[in-house]
Steps between C-alpha positions, in 0.01 A plus 500: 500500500651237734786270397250199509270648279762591220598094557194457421422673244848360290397156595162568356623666185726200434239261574254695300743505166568144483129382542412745265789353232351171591155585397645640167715149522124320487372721233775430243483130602103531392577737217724250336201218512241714369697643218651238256699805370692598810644141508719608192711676786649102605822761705264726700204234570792286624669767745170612624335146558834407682463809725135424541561138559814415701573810678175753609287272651752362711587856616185610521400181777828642645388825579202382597655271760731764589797347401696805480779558693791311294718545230395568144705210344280226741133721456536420156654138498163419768308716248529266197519182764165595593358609163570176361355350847186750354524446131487069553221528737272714325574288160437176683164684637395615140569134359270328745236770535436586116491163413277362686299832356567299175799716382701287252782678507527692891876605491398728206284724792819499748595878385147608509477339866870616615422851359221490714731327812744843465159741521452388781803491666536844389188618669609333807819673509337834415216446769783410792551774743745338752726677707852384406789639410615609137653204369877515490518229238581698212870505324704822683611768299811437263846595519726505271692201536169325536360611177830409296448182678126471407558616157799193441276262670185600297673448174602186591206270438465732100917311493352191514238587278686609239750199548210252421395672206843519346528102593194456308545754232861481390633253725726673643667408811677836633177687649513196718802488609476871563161437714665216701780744583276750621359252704768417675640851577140606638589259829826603547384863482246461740763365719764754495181726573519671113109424556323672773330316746145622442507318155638192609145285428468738175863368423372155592191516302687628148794255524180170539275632238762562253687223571165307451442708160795452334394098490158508475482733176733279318307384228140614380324152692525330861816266546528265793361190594256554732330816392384345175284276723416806690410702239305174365268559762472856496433475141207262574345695777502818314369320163206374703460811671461325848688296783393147516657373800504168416658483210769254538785691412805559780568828449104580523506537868754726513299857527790725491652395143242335297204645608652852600698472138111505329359741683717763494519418083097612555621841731801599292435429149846337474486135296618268703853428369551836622322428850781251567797687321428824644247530752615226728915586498343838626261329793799259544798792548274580836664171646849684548354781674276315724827306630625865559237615709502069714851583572481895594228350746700178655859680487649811656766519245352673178771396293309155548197628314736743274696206359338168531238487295764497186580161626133411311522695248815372390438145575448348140164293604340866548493611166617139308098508350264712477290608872205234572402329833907452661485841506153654598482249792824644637320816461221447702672304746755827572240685514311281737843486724497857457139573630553246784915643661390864451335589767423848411204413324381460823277169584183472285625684207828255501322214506187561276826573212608207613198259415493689217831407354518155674137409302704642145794312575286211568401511183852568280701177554343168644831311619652840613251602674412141675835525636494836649180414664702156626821769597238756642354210745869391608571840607153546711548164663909573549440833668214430771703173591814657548305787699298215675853291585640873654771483201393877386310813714122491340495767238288814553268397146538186288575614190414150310099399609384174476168567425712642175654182462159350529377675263770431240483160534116461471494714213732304310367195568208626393585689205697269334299241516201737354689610259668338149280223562765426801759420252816731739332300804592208288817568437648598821361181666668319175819731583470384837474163461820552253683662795493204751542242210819635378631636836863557483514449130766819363331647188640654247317793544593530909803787616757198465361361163569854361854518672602182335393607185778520264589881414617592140739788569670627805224826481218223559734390854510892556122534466413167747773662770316812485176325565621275774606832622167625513343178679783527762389883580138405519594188754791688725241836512250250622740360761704829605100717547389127722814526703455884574139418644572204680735648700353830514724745293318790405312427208184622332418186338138281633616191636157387291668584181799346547385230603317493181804549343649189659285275396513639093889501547498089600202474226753674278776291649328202413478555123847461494372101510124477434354719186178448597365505138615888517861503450762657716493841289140512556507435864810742516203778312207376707686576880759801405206762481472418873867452548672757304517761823720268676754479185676846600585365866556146328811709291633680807517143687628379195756705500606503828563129466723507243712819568531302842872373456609775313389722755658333787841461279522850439431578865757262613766658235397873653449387838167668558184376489303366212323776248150396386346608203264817580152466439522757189775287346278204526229676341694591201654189426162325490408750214741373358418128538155631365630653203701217441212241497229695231846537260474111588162428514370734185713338297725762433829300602412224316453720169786684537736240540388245212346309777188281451236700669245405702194364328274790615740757411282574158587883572807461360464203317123351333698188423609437890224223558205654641199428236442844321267550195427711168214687429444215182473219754248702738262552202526160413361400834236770508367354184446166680352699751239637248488204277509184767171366609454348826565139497777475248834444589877687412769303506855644592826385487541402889691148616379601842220399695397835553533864316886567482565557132538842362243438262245329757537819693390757287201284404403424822457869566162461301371113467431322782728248619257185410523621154877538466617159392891449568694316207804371485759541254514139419145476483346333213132582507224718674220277642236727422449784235656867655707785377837552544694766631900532385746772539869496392628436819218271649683362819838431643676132444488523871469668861750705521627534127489757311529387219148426314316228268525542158157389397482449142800219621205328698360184407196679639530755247540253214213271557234702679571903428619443108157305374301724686363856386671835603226716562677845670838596456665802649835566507706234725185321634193295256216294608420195319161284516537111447307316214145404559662132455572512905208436707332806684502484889244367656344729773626401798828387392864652550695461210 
C-alpha cells in the first residue's frame, strides 16, 4: 500500500468518526424533543446541544471546504464562529418559512430543522472523496511538562467556579483571592516558559473563560445594565416563539445576543439566565484566543501572540458585566481580520469566511460596527492613493476589498433601518447630530473626565497609572510597528492592518476629549481587541524610553557603551505589568487594602455598586410576568428619564418599557391605576452613589404605596396594586 493511500485512508477514518458523532449529535438533539422524559437530563441535553450547535456544524462546513491545514486551537475557534454563522441562519430561515406555513410558534422547530442541517452535513462529509492530505490540525502528542501544564490550566476555570459559589454560599472572600492569584501567576509562567508553547492559546483560553466565570456566576440572576435589556428581548422572542423584526426594541437587531441568546435556550435546554451567565462567558472567552491567532498572523515574534492577549483579559471593561454585544462584535470582527490577513486560507475560502463573519458582525453592535465600516473605507481609499501618488510599491493582493466595504455599508444601512422599527438608525443620526453640536465639549465620561476624577485612596491612583500604562502600550506599539514599515525594517506586519490600527489608535486618542455617548472605557474595550498585539512592542518602546538616561549614565560612569534591555527581559517585565493590572483591575488590591473597590468588583464584594439581586426579588418580578396584563402599567422607583434604577431593571427584564411607569420619590400620586413594584433597596440617591433610597422614608411611599393593597410579597421585594379610586389608563395613553 502506497504512502498516499494510508494518508488517505487516516484522513478518511477521521473524517468518517466525526460525521458519524455528528449524526449521533442530531439524534440526541431529536431524541430530547420527542421525549419529554429525556429533558429531565437539563446537564447532558445542555453539553450535547452545545456540541451540536456551536461547534460540529461549523467543523463539519470546514472539512467540507477543506479548511484543514492549521492549528487545532484556530479549527475550533472558526468552528464555533461558523456554527453560530450556521445556527442564526438556519433559525432566521425556520422563523420566516414556518410562519408563513402558519406556525405560531417557529423557533420551537429550530432543533428539529438544525438536527436535520448536521445530517446533512454529515453525509456530505462522508460522501467527499478528495485527495488531500491528512489534516495536521489535531493537538500533538503530550509531554510531560505539557500535561502538568494542561492539567493546572484545566483546573483553573473549576477555581473560579468554586470561588463564585463560596461568594454566594458562605460569602467568603478567600477562594477569590486565591483564584485572582492564580491568575496572575499563569502569565508570568507562561513567560518564563513554565508553560510550553503548544498550549499557549489553551493557556489563553482558561485564563478568559475563568476569568469571565468567576463574575458572571456571582449570584443566581443576570447583573449589569445592559443585559437586562438584552435579556428583555430575548425573553420576548423566545415567549412568542418567533423573531419579529420590527419590534421596536434596540437590542432586537442585534442577532448575535438577543436573538442567538433564544435560540440556543430552544437547542440547549438551558433557561435563559443561564444562556447569558454561562453559555455566553464561554462563546465570549473565544475573543482572547482569536487575538492570539490576529497577532501570530501579523507578527514574527510569537511572544506577541503568547502574551498580548492578557492585556484584554485583564482590562476591567472585559469582564466588568456579563458578555453581550461589546464583546461578540469584537468576536466576529477578529475573526473577520483573521479570515481576511491569513492568507493561507487561500483566496475563495478566505473570503467566503470573511462575508460570513463581516454579515454576523454586522449584526452584533450597530455604532461599532458603523464605524469599522467608516475605518474599513479610510483604509481602502488611504492605500490605493498612496499606491496611486507612488508613496508605497502596489501590494501583490489587497487584503481589505471594497466591494467588502460596499457591502458593509449597504447592509447596514439597510438592516438597521429594517430592523427595530429603525429605532439604532435613529439614534446614531441623533448621536450624530449630538457630536457636531457639542464639539469640543470635555465629558465627564471622556479619558480626561476620568483622569480628573477625584481618587479615594492612593490604590485608586495606582490602578489609573496602571491603565494609562496600558493606553500608552497600545499607542507607542501602534507607532514603533508604523515606523518599522515606513521605513522598511523587517517586519511581518500588513501595512493594511496597521493602518487600520492608526486610525482606531487616533479614534482611541480622541476619547481622551469626545465620549461619543460611549465613554472612554468603552471605546478603550471597543478598539483594544484590534490593538492589543501592538501592546507587547508598545512595552519594549516603553521601556526603552525611560531606561534612556539611566542607560546612558551608567555607560558614561563605565565608559562603554549603553546596555539595552534584551528582548527576554522585556518580555518578563510586561508579565509583570500584566499581573499587576488584574490584582488591580479584579479588585483584589482594593479588597485587600481596605480600599473602596471598584463598583463592579461584586466578586469580592455584592455591596461594591454594581446592581445584584436575590432570588425573592426575581420571583417577585416573574409574578408580574405571569400576573400583568398587557396594557397596565408598573411603576418603579426611577428619577430618571429612562431605566437606571435597580428596581426598574429587574422589571424591565419582563414588561415592556411603555408599561414601566418611572416614579419619583417625591411623587405624590399615580395618574392612572397600576401596580407597584418595591424592593429594599429600590435605587441609588444618585449616579454614582452607592448608597440607596430608603423607601418606606418616601413621600411616595406614604401617600401612594401605604393606601394601596399589597398583593405579593416575597422576601425583600412586594408588589402593590393602587385603589380602584385612581382612574384606569386609557388605551393609548402613557402613564
Amino acid at each position: 500500500m502506497t504512502s498516499r493511500n494510508v494518508q488517505m485512508q487516516t484522513k478518511n477514518g477521521i473524517d468518517g468518526k466525526i460525521a458519524l458523532l455528528a449524526m449521533v449529535l442530531a439524534v440526541a438533539l431529536l431524541t430530547f424533543e420527542i421525549t419529554p422524559e429525556m429533558r429531565q437530563a437539563a446537564p447532558i441535553r445542555a453539553v450535547l446541544g452545545f456540541v451540536a450547535g456551536f461547534v460540529a456544524p461549523g467543523y463539519l462546513v470546514l472539512r467540507l471546504a477543506k479548511v484543514t491545514r492549521v492549528r487545532f486551537s484556530k479549527l475550533l475557534l472558526l468552528a464555533v464562529g461558523v456554527s453560530i454563522t450556521i445556527l442564526v441562519l438556519v433559525a432566521l430561515g425556520t422563523n420566516y418559512l414556518f410562519t408563513a406555513l402558519g406556525s405560531d410558534h417557529p423557533l420551537a422547530i429550530v432543533p428539529w430543522v438544525h438536527a436535520g442541517v448536521l445530517f446533512g452535513l454529515s453525509g456530505a462529509v462522508l460522501l467527499s472523496d478528495s485527495a488531500q492530505e491528512p489534516s495536521s490540525c489535531f493537538p500533538p502528542a503530550f509531554s510531560r511538562r505539557m500535561l502538568l501544564s494542561g492539567v493546572f490550566l484545566t483546573v483553573l476555570p473549576f477555581v473560579a467556579i468554586s470561588a463564585a459559589y463560596a461568594r454566594n454560599v458562605a460569602d467568603d472572600s478567600v477562594p477569590m483571592f486565591v483564584f485572582i492569584a492564580l491568575v496572575a501567576v499563569v502569565v508570568l509562567l507562561v513567560a518564563v516558559r513554565v508553560v510550553p508553547s503548544g498550549l499557549h492559546p489553551f493557556a489563553i483560553w482558561a485564563v478568559a473563560v475563568a476569568v469571565l466565570l468567576q463574575m458572571t456566576l456571582i449570584t443566581s440572576h443576570i447583573w449589569g445594565w445592559d443585559v437586562h435589556f438584552e435579556y428583555a428581548t430575548a425573553h420576548t422572542i423566545l415567549a412568542d416563539g418567533h423573531w419579529d423584526p420590527g419590534f421596536g426594541s434596540p437590542t432586537n437587531s442585534l442577532l448575535s445576543v438577543t436573538f442567538l441568546a433564544a435560540v440556543a435556550a430552544e437547542v440547549t435546554g438551558l433557561e435563559l439566565v443561564w444562556i447569558f451567565k454561562l453559555l455566553f462567558p464561554v462563546l465570549a472567552s473565544l475573543l482572547p484566543v482569536a487575538v492570539y491567532h490576529l497577532a501570530s498572523v501579523e507578527f514574527a515574534d510569537d511572544w506577541v501572540a503568547a502574551l498580548s492577549p492578557y492585556a484584554l483579559i485583564f482590562y476591567y471593561g472585559y469582564f466588568k458585566n456579563i458578555p453581550g454585544k461589546q464583546v461578540f462584535s469584537q468576536l466576529f470582527l477578529v475573526l473577520l481580520l483573521l479570515t481576511a490577513f491569513d492568507r493561507s486560507f487561500g483566496g475563495k475560502r478566505g473570503r467566503a469566511l470573511s462575508v460570513a463573519f463581516a454579515g454576523m458582525f454586522l449584526v452584533s453592535h450597530y455604532g461599532f460596527s458603523l464605524l469599522f465600516v467608516l475605518f474599513l473605507g479610510a483604509v481602502v481609499v488611504s492605500v490605493r492613493l498612496a499606491v496611486r501618488l507612488g508613496v508605497v510599491d502596489p501590494p501583490e493582493e489587497y487584503l481589505v476589498r471594497p466591494t467588502l466595504v460596499q457591502l458593509l455599508a449597504v447592509g447596514w444601512v439597510a438592516w438597521y433601518l429594517f430592523t427595530a422599527d429603525g429605532t439604532n438608525f435613529e439614534r446614531v443620526v441623533r448621536i450624530g447630530r449630538a457630536m457636531v453640536t457639542n464639539f469640543g465639549d470635555i465629558s465627564g465620561r471622556s479619558g480626561v473626565g476620568y483622569a480628573t476624577k477625584t481618587f479615594r485612596s492612593s490604590v485608586w491612583l495606582g490602578y489609573q497609572a496602571l491603565s494609562a500604562i496600558l493606553v500608552g502600550c497600545v499607542g507607542l506599539g501602534v507607532l514603533r510597528t508604523g515606523y518599522a514599515i515606513s521605513f522598511s525594517e523587517d517586519t511581518e506586519t500588513d501595512p493594511e492592518y496597521v493602518l487600520l490600527a492608526t486610525f482606531l489608535c487616533a479614534f482611541l486618542v480622541s476619547g481622551l476629549l469626545l465620549s461619543y455617548g460611549l465613554g472612554f472605557d468603552r471605546i478603550l474595550l471597543l478598539v483594544l481587541a484590534t490593538l492589543a498585539p501592538f501592546t507587547v512592542t508598545g512595552f519594549r518602546t516603553l521601556l526603552l524610553g525611560v531606561t534612556l538616561v539611566p542607560r546612558k549614565l551608567l555607560a558614561a560612569a563605565h565608559s562603554g557603551p549603553a546596555v539595552f534591555p534584551s528582548r527576554q527581559t522585556s518580555l518578563r517585565l510586561f508579565a509583570v505589568f500584566l499581573a499587576v493590572l488584574f490584582v488591580f483591575s479584579s479588585g483584589g488590591a482594593f479588597t485587600f487594602t481596605g480600599a473602596d473597590e471598584p463598583s463592579y468588583s461584586i466578586n469580592l464584594d455584592e455591596e461594591a455598586g454594581w446592581p445584584v439581586y436575590d432570588s425573592s426579588e426575581v420571583a417577585a418580578t416573574r409574578w408580574l410576568d405571569s400576573n400583568v396584563q398587557s396594557g397596565t402599567d408598573v411603576a418603579v422607583f426611577n428619577q430618571w428619564s429612562q431605566v437606571k434604577s435597580r428596581d426598574g431593571l429587574l422589571v424591565r427584564e419582563v414588561i415592556e418599557s411603555r408599561q414601566v411607569g418611572l416614579v419619583w420619590p417625591a411623587q405624590t400620586r399615580l395618574a392612572c391605576r397600576s401596580y407597584i413594584y418595591v424592593s429594599d433597596r429600590p435605587m441609588v440617591r444618585a449616579v454614582g452613589s452607592r448608597n440607596y433610597i430608603e423607601p418606606r422614608e418616601t413621600t411616595f411611599y406614604r401617600e401612594v404605596i401605604r393606601p394601596s393593597d399589597r398583593i405579593y410579597a416575597s422576601g425583600t421585594a412586594a408588589v402593590y396594586r393602587s385603589r380602584s379610586t385612581v382612574r384606569e389608563r386609557g388605551p393609548s395613553e402613557n402613564c
